[in-house]
NUDO-630399 format. One line per 3 residues: number of its first residue (from 1); their letters; for each residue z, y, x of N, C-alpha, C, O. Coordinates in steps of 0.2 Angstrom, whole numbers, plus 5000, padded with zeros to 4 digits. Each point is the difference from the previous one (the first is absolute). Layout:
N
NUM	A	Z/Y/X/Z/Y/X/Z/Y/X/Z/Y/X; ...
//
This chain:
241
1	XXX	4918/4974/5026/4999/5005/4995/5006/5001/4996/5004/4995/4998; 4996/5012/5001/5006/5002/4996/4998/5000/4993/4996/5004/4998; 5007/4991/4997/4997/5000/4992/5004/5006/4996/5006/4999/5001
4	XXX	4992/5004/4996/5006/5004/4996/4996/5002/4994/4994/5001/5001; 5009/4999/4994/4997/4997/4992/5003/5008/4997/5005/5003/5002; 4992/5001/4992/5005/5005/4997/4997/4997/4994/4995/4998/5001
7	XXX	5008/5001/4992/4997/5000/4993/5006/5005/4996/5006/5002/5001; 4988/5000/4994/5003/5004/4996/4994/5002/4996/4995/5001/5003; 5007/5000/4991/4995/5001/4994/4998/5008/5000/4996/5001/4995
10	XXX	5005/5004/5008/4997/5006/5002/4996/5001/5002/5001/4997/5005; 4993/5005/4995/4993/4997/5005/5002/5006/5003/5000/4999/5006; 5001/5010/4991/5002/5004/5005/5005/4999/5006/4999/5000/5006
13	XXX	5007/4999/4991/5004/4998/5006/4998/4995/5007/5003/5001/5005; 4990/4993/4993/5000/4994/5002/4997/5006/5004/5002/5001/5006; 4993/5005/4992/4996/5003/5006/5003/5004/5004/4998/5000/5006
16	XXX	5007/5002/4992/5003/5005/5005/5003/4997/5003/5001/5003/5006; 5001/4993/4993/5006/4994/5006/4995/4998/5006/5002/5001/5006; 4992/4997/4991/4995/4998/5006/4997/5005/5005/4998/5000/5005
19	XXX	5003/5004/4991/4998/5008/5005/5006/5003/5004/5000/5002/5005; 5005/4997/4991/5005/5002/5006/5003/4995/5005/5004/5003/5005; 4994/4988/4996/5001/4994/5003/4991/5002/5006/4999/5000/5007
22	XXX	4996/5002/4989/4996/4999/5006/5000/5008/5005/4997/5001/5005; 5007/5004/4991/5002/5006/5007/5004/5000/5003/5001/5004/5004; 5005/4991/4995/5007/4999/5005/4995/4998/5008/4996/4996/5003
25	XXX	5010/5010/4999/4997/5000/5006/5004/4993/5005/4998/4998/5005; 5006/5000/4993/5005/4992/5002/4995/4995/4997/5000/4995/5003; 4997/5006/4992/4997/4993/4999/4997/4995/5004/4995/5001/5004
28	XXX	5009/4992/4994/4999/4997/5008/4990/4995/4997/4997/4998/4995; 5002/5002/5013/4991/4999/5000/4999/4995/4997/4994/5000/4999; 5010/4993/4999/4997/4994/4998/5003/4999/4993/5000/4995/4997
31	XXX	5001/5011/5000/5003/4999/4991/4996/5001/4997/4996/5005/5002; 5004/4989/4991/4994/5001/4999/5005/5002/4990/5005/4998/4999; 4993/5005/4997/5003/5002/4992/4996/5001/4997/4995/5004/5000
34	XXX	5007/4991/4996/4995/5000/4993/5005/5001/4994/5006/4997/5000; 4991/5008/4995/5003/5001/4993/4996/4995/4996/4995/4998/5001; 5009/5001/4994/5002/4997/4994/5003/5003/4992/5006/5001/4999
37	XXX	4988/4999/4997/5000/5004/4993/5007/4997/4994/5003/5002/4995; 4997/4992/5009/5008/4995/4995/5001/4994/5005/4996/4998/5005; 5009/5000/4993/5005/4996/5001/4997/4993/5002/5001/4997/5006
40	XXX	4993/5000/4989/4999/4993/5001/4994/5000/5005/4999/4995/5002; 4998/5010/5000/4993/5000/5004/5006/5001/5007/4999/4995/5004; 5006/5008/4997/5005/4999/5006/5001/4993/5001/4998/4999/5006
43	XXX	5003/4996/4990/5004/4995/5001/4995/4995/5002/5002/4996/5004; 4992/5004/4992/4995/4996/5002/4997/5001/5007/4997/4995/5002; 5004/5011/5000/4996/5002/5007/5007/4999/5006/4999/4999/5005
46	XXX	5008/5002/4992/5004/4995/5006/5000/4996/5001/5000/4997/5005; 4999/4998/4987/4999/4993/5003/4996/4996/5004/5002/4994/5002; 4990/5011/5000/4997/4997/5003/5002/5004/5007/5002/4996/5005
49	XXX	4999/5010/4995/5000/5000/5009/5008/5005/4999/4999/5006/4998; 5007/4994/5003/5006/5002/4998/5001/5007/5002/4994/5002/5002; 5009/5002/4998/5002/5007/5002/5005/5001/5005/5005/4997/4999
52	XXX	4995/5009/5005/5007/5000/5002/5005/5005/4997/5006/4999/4999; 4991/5005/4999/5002/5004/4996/4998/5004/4993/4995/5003/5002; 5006/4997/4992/4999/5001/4995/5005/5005/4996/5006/4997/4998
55	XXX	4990/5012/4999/5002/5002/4996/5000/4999/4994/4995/5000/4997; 5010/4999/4998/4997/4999/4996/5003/5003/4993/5006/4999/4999; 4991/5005/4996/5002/5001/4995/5003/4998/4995/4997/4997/4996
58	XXX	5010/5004/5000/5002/4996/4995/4998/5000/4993/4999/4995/4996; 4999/5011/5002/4996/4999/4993/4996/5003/4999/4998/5006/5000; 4997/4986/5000/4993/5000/4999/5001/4996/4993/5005/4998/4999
61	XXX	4988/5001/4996/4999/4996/4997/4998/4994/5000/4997/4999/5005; 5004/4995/4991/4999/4992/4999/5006/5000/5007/5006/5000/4998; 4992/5001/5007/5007/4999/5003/5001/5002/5005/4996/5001/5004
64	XXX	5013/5001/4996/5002/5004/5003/5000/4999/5009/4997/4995/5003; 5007/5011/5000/5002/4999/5007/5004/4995/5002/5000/4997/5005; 5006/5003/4990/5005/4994/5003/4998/4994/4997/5004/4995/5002
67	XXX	4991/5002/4994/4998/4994/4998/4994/4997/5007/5000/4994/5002; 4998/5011/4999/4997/5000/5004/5001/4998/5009/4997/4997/5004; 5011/5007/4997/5002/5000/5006/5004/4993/4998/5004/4999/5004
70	XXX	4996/4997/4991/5005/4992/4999/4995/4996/4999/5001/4994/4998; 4991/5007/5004/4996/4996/4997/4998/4997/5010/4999/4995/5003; 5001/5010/5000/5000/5000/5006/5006/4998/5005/5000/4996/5004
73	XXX	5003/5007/4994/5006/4998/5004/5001/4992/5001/5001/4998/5006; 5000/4997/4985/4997/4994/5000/4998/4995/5007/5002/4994/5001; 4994/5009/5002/4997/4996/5005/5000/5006/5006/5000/4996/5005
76	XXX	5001/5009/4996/5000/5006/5007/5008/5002/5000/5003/5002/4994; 5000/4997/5012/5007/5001/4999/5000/5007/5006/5004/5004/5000; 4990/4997/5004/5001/5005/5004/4995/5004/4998/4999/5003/5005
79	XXX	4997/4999/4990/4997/5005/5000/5004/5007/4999/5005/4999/4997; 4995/5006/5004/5003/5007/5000/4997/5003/4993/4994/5002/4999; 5010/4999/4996/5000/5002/4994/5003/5009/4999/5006/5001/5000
82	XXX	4989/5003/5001/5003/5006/4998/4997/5004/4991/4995/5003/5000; 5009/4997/4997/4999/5004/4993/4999/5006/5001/5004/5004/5003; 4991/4999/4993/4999/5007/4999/4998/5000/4993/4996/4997/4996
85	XXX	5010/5007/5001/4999/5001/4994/5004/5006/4998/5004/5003/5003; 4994/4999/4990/5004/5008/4996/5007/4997/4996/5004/5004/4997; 4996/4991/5003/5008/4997/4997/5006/4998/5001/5001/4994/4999
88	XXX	5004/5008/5003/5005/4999/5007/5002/4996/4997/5001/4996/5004; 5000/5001/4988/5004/4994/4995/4999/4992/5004/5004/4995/4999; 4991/5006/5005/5000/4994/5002/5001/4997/5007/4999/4995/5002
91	XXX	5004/5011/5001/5003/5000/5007/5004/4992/5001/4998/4996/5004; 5007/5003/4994/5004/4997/4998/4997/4991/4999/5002/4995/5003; 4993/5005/4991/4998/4994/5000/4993/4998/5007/4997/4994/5001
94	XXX	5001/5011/5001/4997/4998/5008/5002/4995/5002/4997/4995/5000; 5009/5006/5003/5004/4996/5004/5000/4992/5000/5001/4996/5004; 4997/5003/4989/4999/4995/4998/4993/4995/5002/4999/4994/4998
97	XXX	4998/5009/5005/4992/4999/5003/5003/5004/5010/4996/5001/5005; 5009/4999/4995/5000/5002/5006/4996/5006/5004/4999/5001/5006; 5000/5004/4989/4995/5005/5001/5002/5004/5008/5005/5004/4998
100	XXX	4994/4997/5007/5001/5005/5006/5003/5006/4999/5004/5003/5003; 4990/4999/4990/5002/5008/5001/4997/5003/4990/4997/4996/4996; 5005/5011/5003/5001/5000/4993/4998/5008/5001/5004/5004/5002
103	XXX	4990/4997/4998/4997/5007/4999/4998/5003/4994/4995/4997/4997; 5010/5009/5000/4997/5004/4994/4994/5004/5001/4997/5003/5005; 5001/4997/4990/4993/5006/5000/5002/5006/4996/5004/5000/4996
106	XXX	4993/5003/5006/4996/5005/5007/5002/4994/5007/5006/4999/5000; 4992/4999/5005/5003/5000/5005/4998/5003/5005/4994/4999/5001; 5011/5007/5004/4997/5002/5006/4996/4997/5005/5001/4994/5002
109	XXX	4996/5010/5000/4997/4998/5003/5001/4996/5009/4998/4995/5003; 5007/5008/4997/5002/4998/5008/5006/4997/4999/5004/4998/5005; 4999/5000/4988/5003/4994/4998/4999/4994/4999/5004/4994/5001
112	XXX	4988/5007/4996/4996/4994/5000/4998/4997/5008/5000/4994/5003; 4999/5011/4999/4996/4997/5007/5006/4996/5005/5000/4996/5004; 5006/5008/4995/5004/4997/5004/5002/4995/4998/5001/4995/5004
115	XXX	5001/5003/4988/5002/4992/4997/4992/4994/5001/5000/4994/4999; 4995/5008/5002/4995/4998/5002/4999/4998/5007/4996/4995/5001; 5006/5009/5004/5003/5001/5006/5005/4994/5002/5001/4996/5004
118	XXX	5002/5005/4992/5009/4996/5002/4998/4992/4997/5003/4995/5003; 4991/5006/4990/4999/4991/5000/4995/4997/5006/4999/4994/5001; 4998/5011/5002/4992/4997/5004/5005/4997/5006/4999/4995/5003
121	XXX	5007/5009/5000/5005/4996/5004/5000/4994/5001/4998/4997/5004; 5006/5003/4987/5003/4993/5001/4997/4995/5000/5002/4995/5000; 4989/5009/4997/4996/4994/5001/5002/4997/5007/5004/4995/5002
124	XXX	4992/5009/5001/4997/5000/5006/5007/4996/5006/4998/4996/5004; 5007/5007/4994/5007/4997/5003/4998/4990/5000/5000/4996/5004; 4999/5003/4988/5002/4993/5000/4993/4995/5003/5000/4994/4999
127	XXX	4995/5010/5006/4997/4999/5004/5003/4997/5006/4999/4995/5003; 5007/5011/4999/5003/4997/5008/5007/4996/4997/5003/5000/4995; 4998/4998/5012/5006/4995/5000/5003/5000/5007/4997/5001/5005
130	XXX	5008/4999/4996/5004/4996/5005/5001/4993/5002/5002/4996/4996; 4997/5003/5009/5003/4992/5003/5008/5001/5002/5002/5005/5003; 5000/4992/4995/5006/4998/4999/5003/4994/5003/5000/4995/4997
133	XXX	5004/5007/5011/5004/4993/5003/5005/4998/4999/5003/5003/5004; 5000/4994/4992/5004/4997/5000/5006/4997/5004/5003/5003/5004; 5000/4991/4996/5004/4996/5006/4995/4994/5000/5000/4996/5005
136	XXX	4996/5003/4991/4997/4994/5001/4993/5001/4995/4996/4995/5000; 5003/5009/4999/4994/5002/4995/4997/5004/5001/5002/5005/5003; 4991/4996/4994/4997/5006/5001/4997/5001/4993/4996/4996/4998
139	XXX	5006/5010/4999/4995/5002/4994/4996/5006/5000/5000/5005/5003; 4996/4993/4992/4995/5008/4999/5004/5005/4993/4999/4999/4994; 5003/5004/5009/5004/5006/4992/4996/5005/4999/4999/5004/5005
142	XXX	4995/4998/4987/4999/5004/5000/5005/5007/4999/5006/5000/4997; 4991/5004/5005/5004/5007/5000/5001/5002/4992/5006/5001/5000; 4993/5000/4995/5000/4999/4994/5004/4997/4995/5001/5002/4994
145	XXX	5000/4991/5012/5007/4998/4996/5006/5002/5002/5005/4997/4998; 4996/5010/5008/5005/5001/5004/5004/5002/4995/4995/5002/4997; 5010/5000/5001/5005/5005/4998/5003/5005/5005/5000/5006/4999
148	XXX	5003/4991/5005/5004/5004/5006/5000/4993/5005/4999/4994/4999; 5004/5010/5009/4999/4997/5003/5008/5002/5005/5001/5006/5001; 5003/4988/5001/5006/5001/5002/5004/4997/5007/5002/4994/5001
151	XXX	4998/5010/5003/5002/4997/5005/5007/4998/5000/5005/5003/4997; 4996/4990/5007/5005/4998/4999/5003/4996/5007/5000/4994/5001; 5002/5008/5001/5005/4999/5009/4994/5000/5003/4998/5005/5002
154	XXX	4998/4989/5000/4994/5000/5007/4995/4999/4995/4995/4998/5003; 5003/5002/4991/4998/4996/4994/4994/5004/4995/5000/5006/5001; 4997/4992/4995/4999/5007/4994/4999/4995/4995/4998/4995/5001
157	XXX	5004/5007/4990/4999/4996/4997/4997/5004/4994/5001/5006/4998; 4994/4989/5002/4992/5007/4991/5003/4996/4995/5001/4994/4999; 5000/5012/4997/5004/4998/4991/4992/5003/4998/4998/5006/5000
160	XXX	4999/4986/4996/4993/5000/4997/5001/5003/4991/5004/5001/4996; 4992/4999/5004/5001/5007/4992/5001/4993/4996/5001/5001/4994; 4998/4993/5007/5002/4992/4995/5007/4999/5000/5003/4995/4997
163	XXX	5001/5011/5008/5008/4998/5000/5000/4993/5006/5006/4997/5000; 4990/5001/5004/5002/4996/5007/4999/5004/5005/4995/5004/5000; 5010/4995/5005/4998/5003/5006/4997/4995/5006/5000/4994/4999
166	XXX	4999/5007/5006/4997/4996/5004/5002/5005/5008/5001/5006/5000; 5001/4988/5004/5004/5005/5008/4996/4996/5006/4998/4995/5001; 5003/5011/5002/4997/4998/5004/5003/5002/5009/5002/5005/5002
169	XXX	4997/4989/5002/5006/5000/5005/4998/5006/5005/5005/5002/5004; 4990/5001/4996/4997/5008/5003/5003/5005/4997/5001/5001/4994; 5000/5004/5012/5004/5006/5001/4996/5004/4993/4994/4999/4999
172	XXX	5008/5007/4997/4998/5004/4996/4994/5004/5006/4994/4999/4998; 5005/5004/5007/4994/5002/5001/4995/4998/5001/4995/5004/5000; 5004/4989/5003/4997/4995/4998/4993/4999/4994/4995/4997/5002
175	XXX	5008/5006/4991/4998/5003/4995/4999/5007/4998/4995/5002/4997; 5011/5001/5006/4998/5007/4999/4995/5006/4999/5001/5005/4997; 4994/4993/5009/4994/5003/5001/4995/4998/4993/4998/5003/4996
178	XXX	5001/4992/5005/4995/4995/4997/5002/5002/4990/4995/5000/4996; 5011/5001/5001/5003/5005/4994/4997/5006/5000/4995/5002/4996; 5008/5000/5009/4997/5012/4999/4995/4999/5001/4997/5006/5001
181	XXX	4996/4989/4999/4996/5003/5001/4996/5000/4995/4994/5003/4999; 5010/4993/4997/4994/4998/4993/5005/5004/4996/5006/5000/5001; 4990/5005/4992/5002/5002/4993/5007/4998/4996/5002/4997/4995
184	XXX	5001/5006/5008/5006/4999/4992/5008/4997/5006/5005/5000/4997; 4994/5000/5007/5006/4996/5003/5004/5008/5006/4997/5004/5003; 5009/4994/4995/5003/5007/5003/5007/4998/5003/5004/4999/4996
187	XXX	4996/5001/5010/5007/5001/5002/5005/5004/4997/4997/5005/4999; 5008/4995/5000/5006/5001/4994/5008/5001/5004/5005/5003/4998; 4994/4993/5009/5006/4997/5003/4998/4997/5004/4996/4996/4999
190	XXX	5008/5003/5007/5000/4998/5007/4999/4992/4997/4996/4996/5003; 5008/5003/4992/4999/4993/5000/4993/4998/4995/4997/4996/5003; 5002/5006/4992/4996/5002/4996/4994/5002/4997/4999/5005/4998
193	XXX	4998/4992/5002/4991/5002/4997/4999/4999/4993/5003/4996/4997; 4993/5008/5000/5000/4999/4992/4991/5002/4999/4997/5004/5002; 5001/4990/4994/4995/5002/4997/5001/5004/4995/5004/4998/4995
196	XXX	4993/5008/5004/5000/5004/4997/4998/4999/4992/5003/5002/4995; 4991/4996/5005/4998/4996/4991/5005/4997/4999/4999/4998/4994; 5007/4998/5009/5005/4998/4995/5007/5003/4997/5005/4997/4997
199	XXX	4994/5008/5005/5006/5006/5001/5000/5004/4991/4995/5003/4998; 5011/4995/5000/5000/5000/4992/5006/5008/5001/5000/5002/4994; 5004/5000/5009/5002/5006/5000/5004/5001/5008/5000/4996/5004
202	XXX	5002/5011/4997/5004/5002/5008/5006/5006/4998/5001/5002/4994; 5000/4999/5010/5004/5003/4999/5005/5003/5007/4999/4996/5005; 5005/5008/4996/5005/5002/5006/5001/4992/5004/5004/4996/4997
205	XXX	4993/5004/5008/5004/4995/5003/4997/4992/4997/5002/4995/5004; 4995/5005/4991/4998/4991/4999/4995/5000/4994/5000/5003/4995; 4995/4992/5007/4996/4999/4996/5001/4994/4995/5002/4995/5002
208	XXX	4996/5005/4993/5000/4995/4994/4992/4997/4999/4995/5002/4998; 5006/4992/5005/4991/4995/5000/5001/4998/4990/5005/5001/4996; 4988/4996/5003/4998/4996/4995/5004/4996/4998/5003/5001/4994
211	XXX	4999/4994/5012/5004/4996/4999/5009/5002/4998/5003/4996/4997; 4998/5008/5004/5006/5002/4999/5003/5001/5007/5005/5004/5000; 4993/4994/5004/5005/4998/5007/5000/5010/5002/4995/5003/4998
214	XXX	5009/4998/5006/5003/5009/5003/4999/4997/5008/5002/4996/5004; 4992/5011/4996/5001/4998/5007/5002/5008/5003/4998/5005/4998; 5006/4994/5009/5000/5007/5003/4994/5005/5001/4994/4999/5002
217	XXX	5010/5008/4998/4993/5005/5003/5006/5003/5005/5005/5003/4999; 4992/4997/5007/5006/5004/5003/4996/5007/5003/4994/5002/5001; 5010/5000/5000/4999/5007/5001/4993/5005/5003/4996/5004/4998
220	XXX	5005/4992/5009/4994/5001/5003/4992/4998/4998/4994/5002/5002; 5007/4995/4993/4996/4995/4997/4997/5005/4993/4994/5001/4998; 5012/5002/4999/4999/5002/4994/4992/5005/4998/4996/4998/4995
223	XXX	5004/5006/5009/4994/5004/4999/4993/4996/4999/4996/5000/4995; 5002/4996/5012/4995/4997/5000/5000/4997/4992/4997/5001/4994; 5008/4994/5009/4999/4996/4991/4998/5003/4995/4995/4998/4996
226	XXX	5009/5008/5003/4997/5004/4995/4993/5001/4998/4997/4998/4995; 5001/5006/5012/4991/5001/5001/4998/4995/4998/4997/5000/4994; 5003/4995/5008/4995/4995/5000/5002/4996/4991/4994/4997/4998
229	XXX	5011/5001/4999/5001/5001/4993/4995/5004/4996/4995/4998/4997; 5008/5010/5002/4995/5003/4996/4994/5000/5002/4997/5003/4995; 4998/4996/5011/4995/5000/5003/4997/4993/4995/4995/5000/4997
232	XXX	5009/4994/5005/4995/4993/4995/5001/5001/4993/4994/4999/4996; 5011/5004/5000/5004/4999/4993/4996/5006/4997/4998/5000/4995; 5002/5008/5009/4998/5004/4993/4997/5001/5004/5000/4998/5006
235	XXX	4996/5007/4989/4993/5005/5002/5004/5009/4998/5005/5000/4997; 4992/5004/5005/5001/5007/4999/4994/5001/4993/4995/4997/4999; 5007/5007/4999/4998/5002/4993/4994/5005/5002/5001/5003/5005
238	XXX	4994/4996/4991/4995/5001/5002/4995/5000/4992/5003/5000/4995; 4990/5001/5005/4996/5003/4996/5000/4995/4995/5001/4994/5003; 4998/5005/4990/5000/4996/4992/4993/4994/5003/4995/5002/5003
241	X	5005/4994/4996/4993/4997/5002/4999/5002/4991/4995/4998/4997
//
């Protein structure tokens, strides 16, 4: 079951949001979304069964969205935190609750669906994993901790979004198939794979991850990457919800 939470003290908004979540024609068949009139009625009903993902308003009264998203956060280190709000001032202090993603209102409509799109992924991502052989080990890597993935002479080694890498003595195709087929991960370079949710800027020729590390884009590559970039990251603009 896919849990996804919205709170916000608009009871209109709260309607229209659910009218436009229950006609999306991608809405996947096991999500179940419940709204929430504030903040503490949120926090009590994660506590008992958690969320995967949660919209959440920043100003509400008795308490806000970001007291809110640190009251959670506390004990859930992977829930998906996305803000919809009319106050860009607080962009800035999100980051602080590690918020996903930062939506002004009005929000379009096929902007929303697509950032709502782009976190049901990475749920759904941190579902699958790879087995991973080693010279002497076998581990299980989920996908979600990959950042990129790098071939290296007969070898491949995963740089995990915790800053360790982990290698493994099997050839890059080995893996390759088993990457393209799941959400977010894009070939970049012969040597090369990049999950795409970690991908913090691009540019001619090289990508800049979360982490800071530059990975190449070589030429042949460049396009694809691209599509498949603004396909998880934006939405095309579309009608005011």
């Amino acid at each position: 079951m896919l849990r996804i939470a919205v709170c916000d003290d608009n009871a209109q908004f709260l309607a229209e949001f659910k009218a436009r979540i229950e006609a999306w024609d991608e809405r996947p068949q096991d999500m179940l979304l419940l709204c929430f009139g504030n903040g503490d009625a949120l926090i009590e009903a994660h506590q008992k069964v958690p969320f995967d993902i949660i919209l959440l308003d920043i100003v509400m009264p008795l308490i806000n969205g970001l007291e809110v998203a640190r009251e959670i956060r506390a004990t859930d280190k992977e829930v998906k935190i996305v803000f919809l709000t009319s106050s860009p001032e607080f962009a800035v202090e999100s980051y602080s609750v590690r918020a996903d993603n930062y939506l002004l209102k009005p929000v379009k409509v096929d902007r929303l669906l697509s950032c709502l799109q782009e976190e049901i992924a990475e749920v759904r991502m941190r579902e699958r994993y790879l087995v991973i052989k080693g010279a002497s080990s076998v581990r299980r890597l989920f996908l979600h901790h990959i950042e990129y993935v790098e071939a290296q002479n007969k070898g491949v080694q995963f740089a995990l979004t915790d800053g360790q890498t982990v290698k493994s003595s099997e050839p890059m195709y080995a893996y390759e198939e088993q990457l393209l087929m799941g959400d977010g991960f894009v070939k970049c370079h012969r040597s090369y794979v990049v999950n795409i949710f970690h991908v913090n800027t691009y540019g001619t020729g090289e990508i800049r991850m979360r982490s800071g590390c530059r990975i190449p884009i070589s030429r042949g590559c460049q396009k694809d990457f691209e599509a498949a970039y603004f396909s998880m990251i934006f939405g095309t603009a579309g009608e005011d919800v």
